[in-house]
Every structure is written in C-alpha cells, then in structure tokens.
C-alpha positions as CSV (number, residue, x, y, z in Angstrom):
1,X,43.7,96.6,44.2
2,X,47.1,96.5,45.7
3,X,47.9,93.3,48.2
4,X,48.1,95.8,51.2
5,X,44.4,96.6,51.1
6,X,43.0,93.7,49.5
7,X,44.5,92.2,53.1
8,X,43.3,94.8,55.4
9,X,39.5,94.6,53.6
10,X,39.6,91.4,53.9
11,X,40.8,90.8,57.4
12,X,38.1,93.3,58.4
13,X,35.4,91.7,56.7
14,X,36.0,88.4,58.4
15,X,36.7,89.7,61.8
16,X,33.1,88.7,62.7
17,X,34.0,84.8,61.8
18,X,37.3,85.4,63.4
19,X,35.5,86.4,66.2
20,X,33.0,83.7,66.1
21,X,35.9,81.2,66.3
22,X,37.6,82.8,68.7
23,X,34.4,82.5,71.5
24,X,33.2,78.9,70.5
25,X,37.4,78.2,71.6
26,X,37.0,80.1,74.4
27,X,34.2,78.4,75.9
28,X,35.4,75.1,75.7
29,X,38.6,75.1,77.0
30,X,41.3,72.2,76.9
31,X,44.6,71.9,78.9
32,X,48.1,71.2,77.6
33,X,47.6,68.2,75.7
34,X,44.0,67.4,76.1
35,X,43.1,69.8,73.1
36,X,41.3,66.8,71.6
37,X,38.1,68.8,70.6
38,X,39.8,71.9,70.1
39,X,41.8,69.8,67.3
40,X,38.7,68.5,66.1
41,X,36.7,72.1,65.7
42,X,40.0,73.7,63.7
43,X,40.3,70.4,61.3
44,X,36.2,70.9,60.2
45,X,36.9,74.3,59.9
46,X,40.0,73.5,57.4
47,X,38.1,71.2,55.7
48,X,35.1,74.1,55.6
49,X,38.3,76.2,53.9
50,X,39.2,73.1,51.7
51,X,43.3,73.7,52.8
52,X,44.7,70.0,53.3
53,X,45.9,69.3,56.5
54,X,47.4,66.4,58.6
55,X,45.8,66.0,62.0
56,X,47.1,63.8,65.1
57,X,50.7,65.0,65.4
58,X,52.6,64.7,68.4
59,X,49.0,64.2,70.1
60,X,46.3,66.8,69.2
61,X,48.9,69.0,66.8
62,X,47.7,70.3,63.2
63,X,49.5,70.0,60.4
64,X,48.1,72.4,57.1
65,X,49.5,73.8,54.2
66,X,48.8,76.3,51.1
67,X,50.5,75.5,48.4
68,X,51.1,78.8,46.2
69,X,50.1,78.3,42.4
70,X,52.1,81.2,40.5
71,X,55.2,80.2,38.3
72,X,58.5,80.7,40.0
73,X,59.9,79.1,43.4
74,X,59.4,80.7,46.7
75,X,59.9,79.8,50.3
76,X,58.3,77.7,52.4
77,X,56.8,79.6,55.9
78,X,55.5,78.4,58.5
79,X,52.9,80.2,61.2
80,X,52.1,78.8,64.2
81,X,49.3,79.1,66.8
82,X,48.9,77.6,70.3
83,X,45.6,75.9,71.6
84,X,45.8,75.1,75.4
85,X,44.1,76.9,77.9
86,X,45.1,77.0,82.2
87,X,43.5,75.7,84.7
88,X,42.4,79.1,85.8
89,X,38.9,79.9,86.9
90,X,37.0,82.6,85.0
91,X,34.8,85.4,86.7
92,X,31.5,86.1,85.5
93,X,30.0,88.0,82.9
94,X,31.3,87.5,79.4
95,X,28.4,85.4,77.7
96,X,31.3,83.6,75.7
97,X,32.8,82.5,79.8
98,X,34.5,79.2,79.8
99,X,31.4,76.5,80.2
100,X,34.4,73.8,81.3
101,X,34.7,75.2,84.7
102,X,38.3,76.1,86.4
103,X,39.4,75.7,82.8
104,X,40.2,79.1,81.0
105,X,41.6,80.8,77.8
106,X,43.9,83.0,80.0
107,X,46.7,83.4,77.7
108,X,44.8,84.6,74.3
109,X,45.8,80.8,72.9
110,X,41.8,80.9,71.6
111,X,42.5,84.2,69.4
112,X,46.2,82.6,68.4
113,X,44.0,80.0,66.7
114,X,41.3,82.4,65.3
115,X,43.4,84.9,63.8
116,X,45.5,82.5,61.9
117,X,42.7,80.6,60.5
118,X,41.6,84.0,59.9
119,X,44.9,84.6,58.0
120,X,44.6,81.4,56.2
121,X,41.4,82.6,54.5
122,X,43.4,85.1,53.3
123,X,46.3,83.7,52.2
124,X,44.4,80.6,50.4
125,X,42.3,83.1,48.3
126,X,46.0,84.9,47.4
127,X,47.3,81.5,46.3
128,X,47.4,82.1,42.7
129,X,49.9,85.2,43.5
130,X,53.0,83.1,45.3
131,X,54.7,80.6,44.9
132,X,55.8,78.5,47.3
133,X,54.4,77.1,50.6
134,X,52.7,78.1,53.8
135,X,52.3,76.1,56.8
136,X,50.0,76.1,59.2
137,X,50.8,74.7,62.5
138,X,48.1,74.4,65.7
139,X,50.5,73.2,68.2
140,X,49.3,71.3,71.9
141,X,50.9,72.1,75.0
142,X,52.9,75.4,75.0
143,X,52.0,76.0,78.3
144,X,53.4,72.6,80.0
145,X,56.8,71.3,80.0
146,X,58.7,69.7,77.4
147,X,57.0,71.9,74.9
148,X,54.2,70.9,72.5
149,X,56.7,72.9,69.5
150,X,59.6,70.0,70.8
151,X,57.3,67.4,70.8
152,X,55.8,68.8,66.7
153,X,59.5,68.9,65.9
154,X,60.7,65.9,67.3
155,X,57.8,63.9,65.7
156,X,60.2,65.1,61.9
157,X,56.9,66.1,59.9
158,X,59.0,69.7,59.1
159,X,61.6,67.8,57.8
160,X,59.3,67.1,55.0
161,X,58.9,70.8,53.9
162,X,62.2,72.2,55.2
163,X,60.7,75.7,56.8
164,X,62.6,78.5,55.7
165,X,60.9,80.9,58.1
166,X,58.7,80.6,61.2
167,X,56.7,83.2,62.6
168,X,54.5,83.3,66.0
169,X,52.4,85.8,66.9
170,X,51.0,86.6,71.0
171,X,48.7,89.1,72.4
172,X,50.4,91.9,74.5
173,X,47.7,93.6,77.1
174,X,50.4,96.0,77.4
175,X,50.5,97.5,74.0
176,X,47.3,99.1,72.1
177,X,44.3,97.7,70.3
178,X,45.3,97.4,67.0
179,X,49.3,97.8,67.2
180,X,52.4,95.3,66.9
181,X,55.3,95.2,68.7
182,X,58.5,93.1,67.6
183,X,62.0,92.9,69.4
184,X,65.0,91.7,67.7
185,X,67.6,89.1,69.2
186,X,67.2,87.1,72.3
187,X,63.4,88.6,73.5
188,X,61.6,86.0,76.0
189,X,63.6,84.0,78.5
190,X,64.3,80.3,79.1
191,X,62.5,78.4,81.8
192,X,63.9,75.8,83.9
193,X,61.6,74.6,86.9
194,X,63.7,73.5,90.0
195,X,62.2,70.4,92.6
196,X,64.8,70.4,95.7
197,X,63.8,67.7,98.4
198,X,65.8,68.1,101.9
199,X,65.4,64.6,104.2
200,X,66.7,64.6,107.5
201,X,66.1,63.2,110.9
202,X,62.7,65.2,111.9
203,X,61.6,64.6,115.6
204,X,59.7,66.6,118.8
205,X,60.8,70.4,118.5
206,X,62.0,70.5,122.1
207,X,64.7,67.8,121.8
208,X,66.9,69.4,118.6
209,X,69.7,67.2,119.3
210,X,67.4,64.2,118.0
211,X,67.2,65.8,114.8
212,X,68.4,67.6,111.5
213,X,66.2,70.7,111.0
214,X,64.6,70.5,107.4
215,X,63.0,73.9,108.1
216,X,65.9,76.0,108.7
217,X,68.3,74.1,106.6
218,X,65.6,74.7,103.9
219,X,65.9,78.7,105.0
220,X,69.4,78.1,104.7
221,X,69.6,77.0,100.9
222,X,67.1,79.3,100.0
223,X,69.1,82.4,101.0
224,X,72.6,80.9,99.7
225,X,71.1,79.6,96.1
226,X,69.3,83.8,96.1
227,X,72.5,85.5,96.9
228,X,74.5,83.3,94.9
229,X,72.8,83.4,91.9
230,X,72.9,87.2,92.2
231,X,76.0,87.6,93.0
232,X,77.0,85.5,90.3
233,X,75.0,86.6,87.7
234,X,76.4,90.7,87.6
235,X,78.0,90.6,84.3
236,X,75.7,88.6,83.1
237,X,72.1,88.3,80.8
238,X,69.1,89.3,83.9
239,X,68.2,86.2,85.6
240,X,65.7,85.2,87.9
241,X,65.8,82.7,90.2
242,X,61.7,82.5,92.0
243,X,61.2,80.3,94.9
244,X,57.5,79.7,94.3
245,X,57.0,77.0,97.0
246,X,58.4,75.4,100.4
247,X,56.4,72.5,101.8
248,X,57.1,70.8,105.1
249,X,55.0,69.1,107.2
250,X,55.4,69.5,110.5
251,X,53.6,71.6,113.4
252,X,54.5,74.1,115.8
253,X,56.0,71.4,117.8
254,X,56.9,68.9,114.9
255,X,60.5,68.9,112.9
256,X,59.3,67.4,109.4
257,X,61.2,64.9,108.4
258,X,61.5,66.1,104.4
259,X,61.0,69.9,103.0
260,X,60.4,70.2,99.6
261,X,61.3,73.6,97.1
262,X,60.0,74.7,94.0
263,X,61.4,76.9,92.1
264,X,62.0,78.7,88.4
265,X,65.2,80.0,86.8
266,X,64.8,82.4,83.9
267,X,67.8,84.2,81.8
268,X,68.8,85.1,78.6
269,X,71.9,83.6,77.8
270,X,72.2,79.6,77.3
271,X,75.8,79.8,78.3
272,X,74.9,80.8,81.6
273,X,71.6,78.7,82.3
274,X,74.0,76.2,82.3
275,X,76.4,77.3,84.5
276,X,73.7,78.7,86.8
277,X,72.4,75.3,86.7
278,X,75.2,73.5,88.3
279,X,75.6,76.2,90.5
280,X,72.7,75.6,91.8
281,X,73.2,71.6,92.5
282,X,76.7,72.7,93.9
283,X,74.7,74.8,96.8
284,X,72.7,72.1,97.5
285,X,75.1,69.9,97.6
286,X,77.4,71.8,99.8
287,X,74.6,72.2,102.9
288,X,73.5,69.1,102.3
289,X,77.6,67.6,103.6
290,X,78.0,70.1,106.1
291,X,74.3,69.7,107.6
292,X,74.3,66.3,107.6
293,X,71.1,65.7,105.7
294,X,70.1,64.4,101.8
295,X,69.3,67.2,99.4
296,X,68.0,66.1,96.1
297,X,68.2,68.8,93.1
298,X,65.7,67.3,89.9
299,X,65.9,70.5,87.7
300,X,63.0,70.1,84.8
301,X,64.6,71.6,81.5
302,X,62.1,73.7,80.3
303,X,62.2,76.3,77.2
304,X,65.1,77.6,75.7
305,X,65.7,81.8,75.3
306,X,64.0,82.8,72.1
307,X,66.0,84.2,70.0
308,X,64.4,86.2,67.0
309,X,66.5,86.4,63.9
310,X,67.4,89.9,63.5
311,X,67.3,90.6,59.9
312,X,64.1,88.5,59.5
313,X,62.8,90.9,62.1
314,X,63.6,94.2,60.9
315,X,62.6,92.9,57.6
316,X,59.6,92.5,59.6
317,X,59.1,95.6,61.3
318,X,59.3,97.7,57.7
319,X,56.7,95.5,56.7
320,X,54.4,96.1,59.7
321,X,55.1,99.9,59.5
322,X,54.1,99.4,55.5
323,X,50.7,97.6,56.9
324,X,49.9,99.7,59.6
325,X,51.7,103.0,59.4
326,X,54.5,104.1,61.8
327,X,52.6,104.3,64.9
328,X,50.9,101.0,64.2
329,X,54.5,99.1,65.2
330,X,56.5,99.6,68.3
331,X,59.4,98.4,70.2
332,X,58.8,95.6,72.7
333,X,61.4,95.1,75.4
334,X,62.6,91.3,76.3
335,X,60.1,89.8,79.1
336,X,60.6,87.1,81.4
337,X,58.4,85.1,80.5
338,X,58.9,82.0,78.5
339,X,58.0,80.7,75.0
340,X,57.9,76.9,73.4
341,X,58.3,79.0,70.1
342,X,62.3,78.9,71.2
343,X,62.3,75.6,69.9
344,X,60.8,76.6,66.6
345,X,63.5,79.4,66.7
346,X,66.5,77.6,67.3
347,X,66.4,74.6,64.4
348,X,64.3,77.8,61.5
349,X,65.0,81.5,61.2
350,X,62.2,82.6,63.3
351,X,60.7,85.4,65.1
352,X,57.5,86.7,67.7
353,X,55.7,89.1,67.6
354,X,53.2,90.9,70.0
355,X,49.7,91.8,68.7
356,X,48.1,94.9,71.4
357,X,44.3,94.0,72.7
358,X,44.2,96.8,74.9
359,X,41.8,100.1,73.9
360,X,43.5,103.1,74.4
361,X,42.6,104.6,78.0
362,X,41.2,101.4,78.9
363,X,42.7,99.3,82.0
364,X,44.7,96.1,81.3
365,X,43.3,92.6,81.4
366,X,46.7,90.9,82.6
367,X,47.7,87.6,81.0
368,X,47.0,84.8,83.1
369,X,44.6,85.9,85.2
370,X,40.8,84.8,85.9
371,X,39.8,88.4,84.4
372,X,41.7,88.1,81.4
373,X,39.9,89.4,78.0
374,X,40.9,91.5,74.5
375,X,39.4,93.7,72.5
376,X,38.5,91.2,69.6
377,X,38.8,94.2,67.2
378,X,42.4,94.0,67.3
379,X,42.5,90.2,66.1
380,X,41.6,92.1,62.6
381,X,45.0,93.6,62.7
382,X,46.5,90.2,64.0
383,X,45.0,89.0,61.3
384,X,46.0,90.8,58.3
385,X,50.1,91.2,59.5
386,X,49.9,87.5,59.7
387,X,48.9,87.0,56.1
388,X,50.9,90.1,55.1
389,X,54.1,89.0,56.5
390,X,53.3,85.4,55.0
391,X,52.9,87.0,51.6
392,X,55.5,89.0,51.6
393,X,58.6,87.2,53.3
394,X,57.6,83.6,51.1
395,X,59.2,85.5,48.3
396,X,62.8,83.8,47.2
C-alpha cells in the first residue's frame, strides 16, 4: 500500500486514542511551567510506544526520538508540540471540562500533544522505511515569557542531533475541520510586553500646585507613544502597539502618587522592533524632563517574528495538497499573535502550520476563550500531515 494511505488509515484508526489523549490532557490542565503531570502522562505513554525519550529538560520538557532503520543517510526532523494550558475558566458542559478549576486548555496545546504522539505511532511503525532521525519535542511554557522553546534550546540537547528541519503545527478556528493552512516568510509576530511606572508628587486634587499629576501625565504618554509609533511605523512591517492596562490609585479627590502602564508591541520586522523599542523609552523619557516626574520604561523581550523558511514551506504545501487534495490546503495570512516556535525558527529551517477544527457552517470557538473547543475529527488530519511531512522531508 502506498505511504499516502497507509498514513491516512492509520491516523484514522487511531483517532479514537488520539482522542482519548487529547481529553485525559484537557481535564487536567497545567500552567506554563507547572506541566509536571502533563510530562509524566506523555513519558508512560512513550514508554507504552517503546520510543526512547529524555525527560526533565529545561523543567517539564520531553525529549524523544525515532531512529529510522533503512540503509542510506537522511535528515534529522524535529516536531514539536506545546503542553501549557491558561488560567482561563471553562463553561460547562463538555464531560472532558477542565477538573483543575480556572485552569483551561484554551489554546488547543492538549490536541498539539495528542496528535503528535498520534503521529509518532505512525512514524515508529514506518521506521524500517527512512533513514534518519525524528525528534520529538513536548515543550513547557509557550505561553509565558522567555519562551519554554528558548529555554529547550538554551539547555543545548539539539546540539546533540543537529535538527535539519523543525516543524510546528496549531489549530486555526478560522479554517475548516479537516484542512491546513501554511504561510510562507515572516507569518506570526514578535511580542514585547511593555511595564512604564510614572512617580510624581501626588497630593489633595484641589491644591494642583502641590503636585505632579500621574494621571494626566499618564494620558499624556499614552497618546504620544500611540501617535508616534503610528506615525513612525508607515513604511514599515504592521505594528501594534496595545495599551492593555493603567493603574493609579487615587480617588475622585486623590492625585496618586505612581501610575503604572502595561502594554504589548507586535510587528513583523526585527529591524524595527528595535527601533520602535527605543522610541518608545525616548517618549517616556522626554515627558518625564519636561513634567518633572520619574518614568521608568522595563520592556520584557518576548518572542521573536516567525519566520517560516520559504522553500521548506512550499515544499510543504505540495506535500499537503499530495495528502489531502487541493482544497484540503489553503493560504493563511500573517496574524498578530505571537509564537515561541520563532526561536525554533531562527537557529533550524523551520516552519508552522495551521490545522482547521472548525465544521463547515458551524460557529467558531475562538482561541483563548472560556468556550474554546474543536472538532476532534480534524486531529486525524493533524495527525497524518505530521507524520507525512516527517516522512517525506527526512529524505537527504
């Protein structure tokens, strides 16, 4: 039987383990980090598949490999899942709902891990067909700055195995049950967050020569660092610059002494992150002289863009159209949103790809939300263009 539908079969006939997997996950969350028993459930179920794995890295991360047993030399690839959940609170009625409540599998990180395990099945009972090696990587923490993927890398077990390729995959509500959907070159965003503390002279609201006022000043640097990242950034990647918080405490008749901002920047071009960046401490720093006041600027670096190698990726997307016909692969744009599998992508050739849970006609379960769900018949597809693009692209 040709490797296309021994893959497909198979990835259908384990969907109902895949699925099993993928609810046990889901109903015992973990947060960035803290996957300690999520770590512990995928190593029995590697040892249940007999694929030798390395445990403990860089925290709770999961280290596996497949050695290929044919005669030649192929690559070395590496796929990667993530296994933290949010601390999002689920609504009611799926009898797989999070038991560790305000905990939640928001993001799909539970069918990450079940479809590649899922794919690993496959690829170990192929291993007599390829040479070379595939790693399997269950990485903590890609939803909390630094990274759990820097933190894997940093730790130097790849440097062991030298990856040739990596490849990712994430669910998409946006795109059908059932389809994939890649985008070449520089596809998710970087992520910065942004702390700015302003500390002044605060004092009775009726007296405002007595002090600095943290509130307006605040209003102030909000509307310059807004207007002059946008005016800045014409001619550039699309930025955003979200002001997701202002804290002061104070009262209708109380000037607070200290304000406090927070804030994420997201574009697609590293160049200008880092302009942006100082840009943005210039501001501050400019109303902080002429209003007389301190403004602190602590700007968290976060992800980097993520960049998907474009030849691996349209090498890619002829093998997903080969898998699942022409209609079964589509054209994603870039998002705004941010990915820890940039880090993967800027030290291997590496791409992402988007796997559709939504049925056709049916409304969208957003990402991130308490209502978040998939259609688990789709992690069969996820499944089998996982081990498909492992089997194929492996080949020197």
């Amino acid at each position: 039987m040709p490797m296309r539908e021994r893959i497909l079969r198979e990835a259908t006939t384990l969907l109902p383990e895949i699925m099993e997997i993928r609810r046990h996950i889901h109903q015992y969350p973990e947060l960035s980090y803290a996957e300690h028993e999520t770590a512990a459930y995928i190593s029995r179920r590697l040892d249940i598949l007999g694929i030798e794995h390395r445990t403990g890295i860089a925290g709770t991360g999961i280290v596996g490999f497949i050695r290929g047993e044919a005669a030649g030399r192929g690559l070395t690839v590496g796929l990667r899942a993530d296994m933290d959940a949010l601390p999002v609170t689920e609504v009611q009625g799926a009898e797989y709902r999070s038991i560790n409540e305000g905990l939640m599998h928001a993001c799909g990180h539970d069918a990450h891990v079940a479809m590649l395990l899922g794919a690993a099945t496959i690829i170990k009972s192929m291993r007599k067909e390829f040479a070379g090696t595939v790693i399997l990587v269950f990485q903590p923490g890609e939803e909390k700055a630094p990274g759990g993927a820097k933190m894997m890398i940093e730790t130097g077990i790849f440097d062991n195995y030298n990856p040739d390729i990596f490849i990712a995959q994430h669910v998409l509500p946006d795109l059908p049950s059932g389809t994939v959907g890649f985008h070449a070159g520089a596809s998710m965003a970087s992520c910065d967050e942004i702390y700015i503390t302003i500390a002044g002279k605060g004092g009775h609201a009726a007296q405002p020569s007595q002090y600095t006022d943290q509130i307006y000043i605040a209003s102030e640097l909000v509307i310059s660092l807004k207007d002059t990242i946008a005016e800045k950034s014409k001619g550039q990647a699309a930025t955003v610059l979200g002001i997701g918080k202002i804290t002061g405490m104070g009262a209708t008749n109380v000037i607070p002494e200290k304000v406090e901002i927070a804030c994420t920047f997201r574009t697609f071009e590293e160049k200008w992150r880092r302009e942006a960046k100082e840009i943005i401490r210039k501001t501050a720093s400019d109303i902080a002289s002429r209003r007389g006041v301190q403004i602190d600027v602590n700007i968290v670096e976060g992800y980097p863009v993520l960049v998907n190698n474009e030849k691996l990726t349209l090498r890619a997307i002829e093998l997903g159209r080969t898998l699942l016909g022409e209609t079964g692969v589509r054209e994603v744009p870039p998002r705004m949103g941010s990915e820890d599998f940039s880090f993967f992508a800027e030290k291997f050739p590496s791409f992402l790809y988007r796997i559709g849970i939504t049925p056709e006609g049916e409304e969208m379960k957003l990402l991130h939300t308490s209502s978040f769900d998939l259609d688990e018949k789709s992690m069969s597809a996820g499944t089998a263009m996982m081990a498909w693009l492992a089997l194929n692209l492996i080949k020197a």
